[in-house]
C-alpha positions as CSV (number, residue, x, y, z in Angstrom):
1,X,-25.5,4.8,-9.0
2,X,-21.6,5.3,-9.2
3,X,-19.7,1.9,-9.0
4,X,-16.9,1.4,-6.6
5,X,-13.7,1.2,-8.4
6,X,-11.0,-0.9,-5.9
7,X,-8.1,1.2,-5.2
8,X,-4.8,-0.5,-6.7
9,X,-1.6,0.1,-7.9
10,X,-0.6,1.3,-11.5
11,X,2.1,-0.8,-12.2
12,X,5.1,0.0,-12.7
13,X,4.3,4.1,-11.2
14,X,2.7,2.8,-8.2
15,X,-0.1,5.5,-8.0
16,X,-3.7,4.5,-7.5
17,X,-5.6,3.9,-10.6
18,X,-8.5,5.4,-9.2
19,X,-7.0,9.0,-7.1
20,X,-3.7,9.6,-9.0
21,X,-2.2,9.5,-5.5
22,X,0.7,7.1,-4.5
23,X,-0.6,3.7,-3.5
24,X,-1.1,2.9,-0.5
25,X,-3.9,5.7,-0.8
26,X,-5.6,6.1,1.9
27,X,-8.6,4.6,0.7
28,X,-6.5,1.6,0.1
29,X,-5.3,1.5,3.2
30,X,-8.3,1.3,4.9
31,X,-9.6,-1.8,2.9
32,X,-6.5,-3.7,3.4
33,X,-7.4,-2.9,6.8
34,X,-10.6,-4.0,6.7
35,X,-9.4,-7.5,4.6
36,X,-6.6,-8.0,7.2
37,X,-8.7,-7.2,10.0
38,X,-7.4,-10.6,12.0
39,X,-4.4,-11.0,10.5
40,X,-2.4,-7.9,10.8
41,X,1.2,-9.8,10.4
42,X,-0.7,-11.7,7.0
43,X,-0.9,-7.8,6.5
44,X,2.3,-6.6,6.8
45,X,3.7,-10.0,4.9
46,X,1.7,-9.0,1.7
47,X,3.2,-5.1,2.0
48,X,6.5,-6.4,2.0
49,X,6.3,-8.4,-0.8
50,X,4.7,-5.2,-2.5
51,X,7.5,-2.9,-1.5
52,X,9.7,-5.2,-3.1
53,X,8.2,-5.0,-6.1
54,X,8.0,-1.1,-5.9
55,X,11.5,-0.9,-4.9
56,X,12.3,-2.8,-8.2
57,X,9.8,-0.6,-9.9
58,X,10.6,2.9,-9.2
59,X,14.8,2.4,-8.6
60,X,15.8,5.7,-7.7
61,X,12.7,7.4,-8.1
62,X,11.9,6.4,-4.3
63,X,14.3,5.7,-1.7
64,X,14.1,2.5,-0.1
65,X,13.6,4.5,3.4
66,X,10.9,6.7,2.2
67,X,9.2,3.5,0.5
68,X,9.7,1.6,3.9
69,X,7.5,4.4,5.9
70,X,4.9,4.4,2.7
71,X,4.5,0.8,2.9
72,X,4.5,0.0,7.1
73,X,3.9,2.9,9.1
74,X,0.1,3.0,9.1
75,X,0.0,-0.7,9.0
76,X,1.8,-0.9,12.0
77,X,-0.3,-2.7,15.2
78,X,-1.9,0.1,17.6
79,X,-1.3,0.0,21.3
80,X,-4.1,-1.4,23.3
């Protein structure tokens, strides 16, 4: 039976240690959906502080824009 293997960040490339893909991955996306479930601004709080550290991480690699939508856009609260 395979063993599920949390999807984080490689530090300091920010890709997911698990898909290769840039973190937020989609499949870590939807578990810090499912952790923030009620507390979507406790949500976007911890992404910030994350995109900081990226930002200091990558430099130039990323611009800060393009790191801004990576971080927030999915996060974002859905209309009702």
């Amino acid at each position: 039976m395979p063993r599920y293997r949390p999807h984080v960040a490689a530090r300091p490339s920010w890709r997911c240690r698990v898909c290769g893909i840039a973190w937020p991955c989609s499949a870590a996306r939807l578990a810090l959906l499912g952790e923030y479930r009620e507390n979507r601004t406790g949500l976007l709080v911890y992404l910030a502080a994350l995109r900081e550290e990226a930002d200091a991480d990558l430099g130039r690699q990323v611009t800060p824009d393009r790191l801004t939508d990576r971080f927030f856009t999915w996060a974002r609260a859905r209309a009702r």
